[in-house]
DSSP file (Angstrom, degrees, kcal/mol; ACC not computed):
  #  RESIDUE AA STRUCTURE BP1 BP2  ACC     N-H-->O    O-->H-N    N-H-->O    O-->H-N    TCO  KAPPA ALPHA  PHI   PSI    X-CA   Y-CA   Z-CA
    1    1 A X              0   0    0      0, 0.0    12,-1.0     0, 0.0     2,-0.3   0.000 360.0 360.0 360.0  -1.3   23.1   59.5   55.3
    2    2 A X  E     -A   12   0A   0     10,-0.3     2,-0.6    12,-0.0    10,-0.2  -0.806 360.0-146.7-154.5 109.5   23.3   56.1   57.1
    3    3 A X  E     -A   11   0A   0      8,-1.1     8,-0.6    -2,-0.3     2,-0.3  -0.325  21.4-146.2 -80.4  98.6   22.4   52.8   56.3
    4    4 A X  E     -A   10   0A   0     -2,-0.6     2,-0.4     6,-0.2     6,-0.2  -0.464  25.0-151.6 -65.8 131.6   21.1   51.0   59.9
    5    5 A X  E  >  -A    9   0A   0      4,-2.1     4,-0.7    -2,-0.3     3,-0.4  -0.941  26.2 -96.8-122.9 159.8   22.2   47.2   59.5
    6    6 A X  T  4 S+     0   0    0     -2,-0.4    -1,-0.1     1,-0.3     2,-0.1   0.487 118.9  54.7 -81.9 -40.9   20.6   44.0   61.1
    7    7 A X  T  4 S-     0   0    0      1,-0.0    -1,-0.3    -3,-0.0    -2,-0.0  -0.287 122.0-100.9-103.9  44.0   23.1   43.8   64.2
    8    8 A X  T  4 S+     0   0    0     -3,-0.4    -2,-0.2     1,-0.2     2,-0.1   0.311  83.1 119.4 117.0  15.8   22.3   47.3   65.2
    9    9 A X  E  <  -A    5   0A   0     -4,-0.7    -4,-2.1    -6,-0.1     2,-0.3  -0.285  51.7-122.4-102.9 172.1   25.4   49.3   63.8
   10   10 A X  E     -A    4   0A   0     -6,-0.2     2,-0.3    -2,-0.1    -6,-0.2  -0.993  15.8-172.8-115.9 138.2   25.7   52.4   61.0
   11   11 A X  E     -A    3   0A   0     -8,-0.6    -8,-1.1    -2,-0.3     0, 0.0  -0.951  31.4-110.6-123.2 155.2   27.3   52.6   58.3
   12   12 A X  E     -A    2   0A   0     -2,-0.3     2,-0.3   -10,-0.2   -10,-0.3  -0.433  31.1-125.9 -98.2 169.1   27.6   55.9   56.3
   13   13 A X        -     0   0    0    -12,-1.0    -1,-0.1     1,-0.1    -3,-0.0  -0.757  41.7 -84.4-112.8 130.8   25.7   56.0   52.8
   14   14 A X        -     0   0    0     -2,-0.3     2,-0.4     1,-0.1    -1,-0.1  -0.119  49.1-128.6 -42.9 119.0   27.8   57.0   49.5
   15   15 A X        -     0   0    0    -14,-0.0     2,-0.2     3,-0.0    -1,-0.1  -0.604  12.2-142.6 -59.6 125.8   27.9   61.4   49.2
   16   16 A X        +     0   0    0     -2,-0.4     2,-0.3     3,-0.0    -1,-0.0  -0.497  63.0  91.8 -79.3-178.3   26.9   62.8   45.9
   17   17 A X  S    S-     0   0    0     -2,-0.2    10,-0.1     0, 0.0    -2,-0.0  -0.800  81.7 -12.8 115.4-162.7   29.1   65.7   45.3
   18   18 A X  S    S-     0   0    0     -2,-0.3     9,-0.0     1,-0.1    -3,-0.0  -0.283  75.2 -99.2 -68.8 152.8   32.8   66.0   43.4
   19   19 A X        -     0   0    0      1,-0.1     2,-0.5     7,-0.0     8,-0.5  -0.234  25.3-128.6 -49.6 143.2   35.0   62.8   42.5
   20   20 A X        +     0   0    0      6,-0.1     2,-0.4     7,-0.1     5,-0.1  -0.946  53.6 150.4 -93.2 128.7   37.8   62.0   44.9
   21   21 A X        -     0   0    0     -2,-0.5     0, 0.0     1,-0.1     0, 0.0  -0.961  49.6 -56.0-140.8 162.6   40.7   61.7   42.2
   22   22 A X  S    S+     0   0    0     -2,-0.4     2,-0.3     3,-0.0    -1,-0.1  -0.077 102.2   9.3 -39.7 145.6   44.5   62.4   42.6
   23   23 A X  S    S+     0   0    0      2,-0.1     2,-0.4    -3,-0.1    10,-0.1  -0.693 116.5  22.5  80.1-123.1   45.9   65.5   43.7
   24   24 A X  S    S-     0   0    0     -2,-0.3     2,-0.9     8,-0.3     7,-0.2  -0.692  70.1-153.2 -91.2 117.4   43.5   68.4   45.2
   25   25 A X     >  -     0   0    0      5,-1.1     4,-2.0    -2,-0.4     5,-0.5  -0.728  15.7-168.5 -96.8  97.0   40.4   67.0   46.4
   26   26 A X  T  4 S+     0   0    0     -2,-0.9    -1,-0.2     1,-0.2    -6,-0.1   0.797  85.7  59.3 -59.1 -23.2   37.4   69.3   46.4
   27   27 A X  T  4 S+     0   0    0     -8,-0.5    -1,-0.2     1,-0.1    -7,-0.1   0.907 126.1   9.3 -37.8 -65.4   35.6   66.8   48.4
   28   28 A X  T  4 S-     0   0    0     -3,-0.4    -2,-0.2     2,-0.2    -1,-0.1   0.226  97.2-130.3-117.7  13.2   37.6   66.4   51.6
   29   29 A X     <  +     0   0    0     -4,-2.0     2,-0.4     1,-0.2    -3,-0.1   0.782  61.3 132.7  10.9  64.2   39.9   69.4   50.5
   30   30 A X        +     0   0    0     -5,-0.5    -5,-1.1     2,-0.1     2,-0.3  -0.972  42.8  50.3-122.9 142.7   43.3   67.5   51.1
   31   31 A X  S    S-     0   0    0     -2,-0.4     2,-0.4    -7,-0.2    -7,-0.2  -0.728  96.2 -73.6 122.5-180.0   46.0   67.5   48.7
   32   32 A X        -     0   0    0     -2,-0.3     2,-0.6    -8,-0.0    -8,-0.3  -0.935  38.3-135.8-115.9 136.0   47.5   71.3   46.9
   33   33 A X        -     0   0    0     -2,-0.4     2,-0.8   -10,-0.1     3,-0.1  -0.756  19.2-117.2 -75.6 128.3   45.6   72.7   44.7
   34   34 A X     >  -     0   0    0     -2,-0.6     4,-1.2     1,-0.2     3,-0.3  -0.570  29.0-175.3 -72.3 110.7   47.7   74.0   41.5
   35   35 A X  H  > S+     0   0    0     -2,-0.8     4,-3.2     1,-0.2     5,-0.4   0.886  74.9  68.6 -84.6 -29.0   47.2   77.4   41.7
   36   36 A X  H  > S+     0   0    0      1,-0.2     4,-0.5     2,-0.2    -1,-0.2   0.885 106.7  43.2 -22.4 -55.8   49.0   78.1   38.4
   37   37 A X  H  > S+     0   0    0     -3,-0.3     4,-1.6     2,-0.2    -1,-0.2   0.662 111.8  53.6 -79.4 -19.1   45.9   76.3   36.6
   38   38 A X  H  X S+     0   0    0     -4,-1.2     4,-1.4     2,-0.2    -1,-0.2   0.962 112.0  43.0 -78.5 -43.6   43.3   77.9   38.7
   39   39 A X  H  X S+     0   0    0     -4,-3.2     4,-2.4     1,-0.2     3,-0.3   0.864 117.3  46.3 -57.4 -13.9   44.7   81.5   37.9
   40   40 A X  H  X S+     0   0    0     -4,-0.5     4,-2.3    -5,-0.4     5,-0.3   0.968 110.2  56.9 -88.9 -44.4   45.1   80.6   34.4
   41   41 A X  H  < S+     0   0    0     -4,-1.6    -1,-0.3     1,-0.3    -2,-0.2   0.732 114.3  37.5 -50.7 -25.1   41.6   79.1   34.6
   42   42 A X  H >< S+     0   0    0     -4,-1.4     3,-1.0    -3,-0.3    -1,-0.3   0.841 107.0  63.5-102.4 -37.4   40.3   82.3   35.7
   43   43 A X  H 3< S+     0   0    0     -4,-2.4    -2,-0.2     1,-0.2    -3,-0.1   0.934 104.6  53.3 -42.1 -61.3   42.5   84.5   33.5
   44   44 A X  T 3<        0   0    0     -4,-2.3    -1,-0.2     1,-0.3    -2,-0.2   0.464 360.0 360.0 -84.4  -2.4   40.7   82.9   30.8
   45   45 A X    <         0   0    0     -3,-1.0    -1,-0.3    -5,-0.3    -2,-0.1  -0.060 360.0 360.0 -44.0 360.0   37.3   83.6   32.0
């Protein structure tokens, strides 16, 4: 998870896991989720 670099520091390594995109971020879970489209998402399940 962390890249050691020449002058003794860290720096963090890229996460695999969900895109950060606009709106509700499953990643860092900030933003609102639209709950409309999840029930409908689920409705339709």
């Amino acid at each position: 998870m962390w890249d050691y670099l020449p002058d003794g520091s860290v720096a963090p390594d890229a996460v695999p896991g969900w895109p950060t995109l606009s709106g509700y971020d499953m990643t860092t879970g900030w933003g609102t989720p639209n709950a409309a489209a999840y029930i409908h998402g689920l409705a339709g399940h």
